[in-house]
Wavefront OBJ file of the C-alpha trace (Angstrom):
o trace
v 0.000 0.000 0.000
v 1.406 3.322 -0.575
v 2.168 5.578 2.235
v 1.544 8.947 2.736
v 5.156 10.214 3.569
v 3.941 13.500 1.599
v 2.114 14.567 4.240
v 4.444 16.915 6.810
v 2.111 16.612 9.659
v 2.170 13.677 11.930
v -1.382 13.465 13.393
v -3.093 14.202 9.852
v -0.279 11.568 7.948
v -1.244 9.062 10.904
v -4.807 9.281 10.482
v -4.697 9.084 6.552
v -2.760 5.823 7.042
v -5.283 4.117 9.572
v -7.551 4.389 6.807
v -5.518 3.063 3.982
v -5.444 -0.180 6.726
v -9.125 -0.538 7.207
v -9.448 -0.072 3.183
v -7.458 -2.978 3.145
v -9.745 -4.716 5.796
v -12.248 -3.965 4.346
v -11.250 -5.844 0.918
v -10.490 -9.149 3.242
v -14.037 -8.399 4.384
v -15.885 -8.191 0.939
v -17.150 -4.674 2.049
v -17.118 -3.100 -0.904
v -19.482 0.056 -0.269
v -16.929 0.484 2.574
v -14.239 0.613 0.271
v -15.105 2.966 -2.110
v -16.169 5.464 0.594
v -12.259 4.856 1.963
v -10.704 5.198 -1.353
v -12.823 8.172 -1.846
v -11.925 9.802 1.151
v -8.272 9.520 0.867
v -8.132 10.704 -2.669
v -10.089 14.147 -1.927
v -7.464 14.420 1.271
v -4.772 13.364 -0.639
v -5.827 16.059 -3.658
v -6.904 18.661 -1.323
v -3.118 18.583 0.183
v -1.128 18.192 -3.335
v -3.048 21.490 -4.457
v -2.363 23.024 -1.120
v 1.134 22.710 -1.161
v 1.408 23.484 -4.706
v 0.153 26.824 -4.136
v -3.203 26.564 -5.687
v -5.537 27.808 -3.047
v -5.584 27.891 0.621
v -6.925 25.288 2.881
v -10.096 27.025 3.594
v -10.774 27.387 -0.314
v -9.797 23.969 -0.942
v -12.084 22.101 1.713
v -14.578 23.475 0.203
v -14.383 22.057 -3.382
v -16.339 18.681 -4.121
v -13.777 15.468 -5.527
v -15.036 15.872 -9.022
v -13.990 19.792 -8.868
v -10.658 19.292 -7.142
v -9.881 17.076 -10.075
v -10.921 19.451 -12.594
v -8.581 22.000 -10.804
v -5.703 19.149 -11.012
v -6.245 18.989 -14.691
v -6.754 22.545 -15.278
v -3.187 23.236 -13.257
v -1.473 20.079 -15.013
v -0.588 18.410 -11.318
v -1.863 15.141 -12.213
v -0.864 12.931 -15.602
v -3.359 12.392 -17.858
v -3.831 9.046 -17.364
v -4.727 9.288 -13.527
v -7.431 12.176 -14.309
v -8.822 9.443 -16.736
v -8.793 6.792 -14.002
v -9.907 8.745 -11.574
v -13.373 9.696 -13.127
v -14.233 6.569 -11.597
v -14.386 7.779 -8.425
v -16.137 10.775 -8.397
v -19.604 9.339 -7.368
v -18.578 7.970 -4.065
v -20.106 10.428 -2.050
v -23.693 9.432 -4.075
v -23.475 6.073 -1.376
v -24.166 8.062 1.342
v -26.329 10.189 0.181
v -29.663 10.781 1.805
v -31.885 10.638 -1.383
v -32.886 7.149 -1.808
v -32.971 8.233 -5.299
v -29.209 9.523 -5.259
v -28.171 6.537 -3.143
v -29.157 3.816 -4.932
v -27.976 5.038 -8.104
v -24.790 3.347 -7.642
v -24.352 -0.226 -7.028
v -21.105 -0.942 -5.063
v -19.334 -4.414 -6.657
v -15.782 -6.488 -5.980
v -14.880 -5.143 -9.666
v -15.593 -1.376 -8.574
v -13.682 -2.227 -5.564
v -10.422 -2.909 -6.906
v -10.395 -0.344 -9.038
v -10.729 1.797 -6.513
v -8.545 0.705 -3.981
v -6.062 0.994 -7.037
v -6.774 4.700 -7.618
v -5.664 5.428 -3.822
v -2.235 3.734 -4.926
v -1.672 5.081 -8.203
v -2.925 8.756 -7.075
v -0.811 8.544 -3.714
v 2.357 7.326 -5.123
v 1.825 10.365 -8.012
v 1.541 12.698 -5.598
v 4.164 11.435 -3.517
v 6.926 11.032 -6.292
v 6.137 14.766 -7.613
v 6.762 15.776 -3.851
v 10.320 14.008 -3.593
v 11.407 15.306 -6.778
v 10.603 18.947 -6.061
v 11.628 18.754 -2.380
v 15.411 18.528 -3.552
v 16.984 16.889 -0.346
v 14.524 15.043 1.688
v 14.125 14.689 5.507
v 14.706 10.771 5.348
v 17.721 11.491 2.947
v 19.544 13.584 5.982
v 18.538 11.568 8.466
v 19.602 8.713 6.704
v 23.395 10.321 5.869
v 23.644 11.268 9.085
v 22.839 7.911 10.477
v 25.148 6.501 7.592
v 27.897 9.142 7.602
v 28.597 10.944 10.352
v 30.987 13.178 8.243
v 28.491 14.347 6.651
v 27.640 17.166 9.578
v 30.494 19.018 7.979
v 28.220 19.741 5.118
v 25.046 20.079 7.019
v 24.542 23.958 5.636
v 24.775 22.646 1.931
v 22.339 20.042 2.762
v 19.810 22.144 4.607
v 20.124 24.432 2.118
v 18.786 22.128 -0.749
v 15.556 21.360 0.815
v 12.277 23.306 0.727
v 10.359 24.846 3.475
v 8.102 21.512 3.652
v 10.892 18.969 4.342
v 12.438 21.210 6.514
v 9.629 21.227 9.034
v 9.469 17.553 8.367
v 12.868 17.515 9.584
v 12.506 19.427 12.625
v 8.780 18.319 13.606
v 9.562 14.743 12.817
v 12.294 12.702 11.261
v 14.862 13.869 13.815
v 13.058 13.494 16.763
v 11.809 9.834 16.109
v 15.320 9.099 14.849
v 16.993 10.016 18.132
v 14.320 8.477 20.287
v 14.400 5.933 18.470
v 18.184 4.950 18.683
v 18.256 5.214 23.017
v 15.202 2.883 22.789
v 16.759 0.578 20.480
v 20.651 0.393 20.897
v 20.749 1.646 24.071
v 22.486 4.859 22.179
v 23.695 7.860 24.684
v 24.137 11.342 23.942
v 27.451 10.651 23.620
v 26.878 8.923 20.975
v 28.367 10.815 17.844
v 25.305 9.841 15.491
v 23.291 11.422 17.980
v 25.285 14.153 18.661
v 24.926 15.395 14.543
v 21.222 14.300 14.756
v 20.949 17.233 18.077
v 23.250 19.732 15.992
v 21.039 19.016 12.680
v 18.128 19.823 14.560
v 19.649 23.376 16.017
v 21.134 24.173 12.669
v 17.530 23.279 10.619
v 15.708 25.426 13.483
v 17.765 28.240 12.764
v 17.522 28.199 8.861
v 13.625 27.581 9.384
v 10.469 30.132 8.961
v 9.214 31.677 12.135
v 5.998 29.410 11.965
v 8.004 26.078 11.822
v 9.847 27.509 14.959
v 6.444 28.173 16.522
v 5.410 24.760 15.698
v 8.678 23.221 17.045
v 7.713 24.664 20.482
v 4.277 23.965 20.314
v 5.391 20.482 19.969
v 7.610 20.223 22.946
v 4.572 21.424 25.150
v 2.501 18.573 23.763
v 5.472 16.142 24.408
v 5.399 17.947 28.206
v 2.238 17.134 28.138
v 1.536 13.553 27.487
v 4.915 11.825 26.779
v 6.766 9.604 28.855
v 9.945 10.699 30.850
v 12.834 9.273 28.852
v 10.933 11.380 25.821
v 10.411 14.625 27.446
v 14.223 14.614 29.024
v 15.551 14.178 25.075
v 13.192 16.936 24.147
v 14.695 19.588 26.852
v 17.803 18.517 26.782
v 18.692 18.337 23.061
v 15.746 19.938 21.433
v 14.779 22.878 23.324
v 16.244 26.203 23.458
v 15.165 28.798 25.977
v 14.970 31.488 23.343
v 12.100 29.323 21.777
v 10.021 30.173 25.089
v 9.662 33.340 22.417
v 6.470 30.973 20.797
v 4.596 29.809 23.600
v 1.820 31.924 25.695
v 2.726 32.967 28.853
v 1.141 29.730 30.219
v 3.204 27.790 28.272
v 6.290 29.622 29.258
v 5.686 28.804 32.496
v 5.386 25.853 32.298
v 8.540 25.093 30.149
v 10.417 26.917 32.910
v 9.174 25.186 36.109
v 9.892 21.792 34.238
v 13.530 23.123 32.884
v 14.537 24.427 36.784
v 13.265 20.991 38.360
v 16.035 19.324 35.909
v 18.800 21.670 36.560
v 18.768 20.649 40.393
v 17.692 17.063 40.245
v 18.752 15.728 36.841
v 21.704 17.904 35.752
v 23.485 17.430 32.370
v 26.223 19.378 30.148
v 23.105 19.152 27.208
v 21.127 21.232 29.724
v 23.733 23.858 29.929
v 23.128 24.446 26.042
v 19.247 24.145 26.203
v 19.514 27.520 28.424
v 20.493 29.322 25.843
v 17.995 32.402 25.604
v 16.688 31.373 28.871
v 17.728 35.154 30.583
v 15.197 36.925 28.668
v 12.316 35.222 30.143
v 13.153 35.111 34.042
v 10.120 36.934 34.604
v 10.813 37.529 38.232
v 13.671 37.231 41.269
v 12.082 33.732 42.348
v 12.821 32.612 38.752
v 15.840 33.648 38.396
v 17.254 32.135 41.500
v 15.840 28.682 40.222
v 17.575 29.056 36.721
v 21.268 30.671 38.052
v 21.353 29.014 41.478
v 21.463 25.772 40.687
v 24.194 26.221 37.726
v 26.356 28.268 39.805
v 26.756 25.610 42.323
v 27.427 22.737 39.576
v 29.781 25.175 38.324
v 31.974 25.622 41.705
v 31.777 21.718 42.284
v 32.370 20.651 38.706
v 35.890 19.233 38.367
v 36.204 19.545 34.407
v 37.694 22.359 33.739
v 35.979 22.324 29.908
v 32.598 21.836 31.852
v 33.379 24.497 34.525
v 34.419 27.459 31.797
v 31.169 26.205 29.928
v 28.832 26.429 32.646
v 30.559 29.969 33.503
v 30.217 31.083 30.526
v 26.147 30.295 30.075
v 25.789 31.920 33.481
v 27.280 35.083 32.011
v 25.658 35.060 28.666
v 22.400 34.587 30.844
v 22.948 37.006 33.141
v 23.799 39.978 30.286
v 20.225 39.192 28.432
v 18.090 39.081 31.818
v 16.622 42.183 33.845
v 18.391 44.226 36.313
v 16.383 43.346 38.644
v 17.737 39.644 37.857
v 20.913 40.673 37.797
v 21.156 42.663 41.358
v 19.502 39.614 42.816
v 22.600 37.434 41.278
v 25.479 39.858 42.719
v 23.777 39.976 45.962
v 23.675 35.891 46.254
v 26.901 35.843 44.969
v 28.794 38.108 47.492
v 27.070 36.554 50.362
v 27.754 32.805 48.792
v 31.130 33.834 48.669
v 31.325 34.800 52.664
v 29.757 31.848 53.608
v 32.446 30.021 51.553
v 35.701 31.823 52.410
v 34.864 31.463 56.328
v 34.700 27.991 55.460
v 38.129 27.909 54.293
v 37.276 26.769 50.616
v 39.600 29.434 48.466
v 39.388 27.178 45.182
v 35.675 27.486 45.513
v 35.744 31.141 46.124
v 38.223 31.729 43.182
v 35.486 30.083 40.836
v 32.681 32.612 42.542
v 35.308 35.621 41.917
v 36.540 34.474 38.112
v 32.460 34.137 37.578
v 31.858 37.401 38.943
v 34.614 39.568 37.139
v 31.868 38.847 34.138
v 29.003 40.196 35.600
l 1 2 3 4 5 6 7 8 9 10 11 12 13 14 15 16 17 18 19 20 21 22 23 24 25 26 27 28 29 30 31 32 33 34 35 36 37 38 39 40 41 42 43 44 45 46 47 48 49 50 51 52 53 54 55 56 57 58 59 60 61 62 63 64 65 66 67 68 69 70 71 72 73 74 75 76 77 78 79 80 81 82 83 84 85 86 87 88 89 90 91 92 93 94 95 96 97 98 99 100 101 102 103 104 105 106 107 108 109 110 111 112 113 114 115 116 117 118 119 120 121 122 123 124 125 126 127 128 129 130 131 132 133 134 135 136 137 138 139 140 141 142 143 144 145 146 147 148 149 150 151 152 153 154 155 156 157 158 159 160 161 162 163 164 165 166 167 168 169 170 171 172 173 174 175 176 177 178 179 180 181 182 183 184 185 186 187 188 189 190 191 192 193 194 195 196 197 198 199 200 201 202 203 204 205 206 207 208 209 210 211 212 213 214 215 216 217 218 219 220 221 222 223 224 225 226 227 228 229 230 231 232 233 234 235 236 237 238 239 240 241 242 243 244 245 246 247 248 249 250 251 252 253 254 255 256 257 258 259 260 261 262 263 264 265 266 267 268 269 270 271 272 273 274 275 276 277 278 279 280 281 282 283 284 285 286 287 288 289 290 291 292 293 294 295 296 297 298 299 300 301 302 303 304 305 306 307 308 309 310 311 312 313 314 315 316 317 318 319 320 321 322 323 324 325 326 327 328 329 330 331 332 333 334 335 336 337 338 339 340 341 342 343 344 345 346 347 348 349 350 351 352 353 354 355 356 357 358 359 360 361 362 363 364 365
């Protein structure tokens, strides 16, 4: 059965699946009514989408149209071969078996022949649609994911990659192939984020973000709310820790912000990591008061002072700073004052290499 790769969105591409399976079911079960109404279905989603990412009209136009007149507008825009527009006039009265009108309904007579033929039109109309998609897509999201998983050179040409795909497979990317790729490594082989595959999978994701329109990014953070939400642990750690970026708080409702933050604090004192230390990027911004901002630098101030790794240590120190510049004043006097008095504490305790760390993290401020 074809599949319906095409389609960027996960829910939508899920759904439109699910019912290519019960077509299938269906044709074990000799319900043949049942089938054309499936086959039917799919091919007015499936030509509602092509013309929508074609450029044709917008969604709310589109929905609108019956299946005989979005396959007029495939002819009259050339998206569909000849051949398939032939085929597909076979289809068009599927809607007439569910029709109310006895007269209308019974018109058509559903049959095993009728059946096949159009369980065929899904596939030939799907894997069209599908083919035209890959070949105008340039680089696809599987394709990167794929080198990546294949090559792990091939991060050093990541920009020319990115570059060469369209707007479409680069939310695919971000929304999607990356993110089940990853997860799907740790549950499989055990991978960790040391791993270097997964490593260029995390910087893939940060570089696509970055090269991506603003409502991909909004979607991106959108997403991570739903994972929040309703995933399980081991999924939303991956999400905050490689994923997320505090300046993407910059998408979400105030709610929403909140929400990301309490979670993001909670793992910077109980489940610290060097990949959280990135993830804070852009965080200062959105310390909306003192108590929040004593959540976010606390806690990385004291992994800083107790961090043996000197690598780790100057990177820590050096979020803190870049943190501390982009948050407000009133942030900042709260993070001198906690500082100076941390430092006291410290040097009455006889714990100078400590207190040098406070003081080299200080002269930044």
């Amino acid at each position: 059965m074809a599949t319906f790769d095409f389609v960027t969105q996960a829910e939508l591409r899920a759904s439109l699946d699910r019912d290519a399976g019960e077509l299938l079911a269906c044709m074990e079960a000799k319900a043949w009514k049942a089938v054309h109404v499936l086959a039917g279905s799919l091919i007015h989603a499936t030509l509602v989408l092509h013309l929508q990412s074609s450029g044709i009209a917008k969604e709310k136009e589109l929905l609108s149209l019956s299946l005989p007149e979005l396959l007029d507008l495939c002819q009259d825009k050339q998206l569909l071969s000849t051949r398939t527009l032939t085929l597909s006039s076979f289809i068009r009265p599927y809607l007439h078996l569910l029709h109310p009108d006895p007269q209308i309904r019974l018109r058509e007579s559903p049959d095993e022949t009728g059946a096949r033929i159009a369980q065929a039109l899904v596939e030939i109309i799907v894997t069209e649609v599908s083919a035209g998609k890959k070949r105008s897509a340039g680089v696809t999201s599987e394709q990167v994911v794929a080198k990546l998983q294949s090559d792990p050179s091939a991060v050093t040409i990541l920009d020319h990659l990115l570059r060469k795909m369209n707007d479409t497979e680069l939310e695919r990317l971000i929304l999607d192939s990356i993110p089940s790729a990853y997860i799907e490594a740790g549950r499989t082989r055990g991978a960790q984020p040391s791993d270097l595959t997964l490593q260029n999978l995390s910087r893939c994701y940060r570089e696509a973000l970055r090269l991506a329109p603003e409502e991909t990014k909004r979607k991106a953070a959108k997403k991570y709310i739903g994972v929040l939400e309703s995933e399980s642990e081991h999924t939303v750690r991956v999400y905050e820790a490689f994923f997320l970026r505090g300046e993407h708080l910059e998408f979400l409702t105030g709610e929403e912000q909140t929400l990301v933050k309490a979670h993001f604090f909670a793992s910077l004192s109980g489940n610290f990591s060097p990949a959280l230390v990135e993830a804070a990027e852009g965080m200062g911004t959105y310390l909306e008061s003192e108590e929040e901002a004593r959540a976010f630098f606390v806690p990385l101030v004291l992994r800083m002072i107790d961090e043996k790794d000197e690598s780790q240590q100057a990177a820590i120190r050096e979020r803190i700073a870049k943190e501390y510049r982009i948050t407000p004043e009133r942030n900042r006097r709260m993070l001198r004052s906690w500082a100076a008095r941390f430092k006291n504490s410290l040097a009455r305790g006889d714990r100078q290499m400590t207190v040098a760390a406070l003081e080299r993290l200080e002269s930044l401020f």
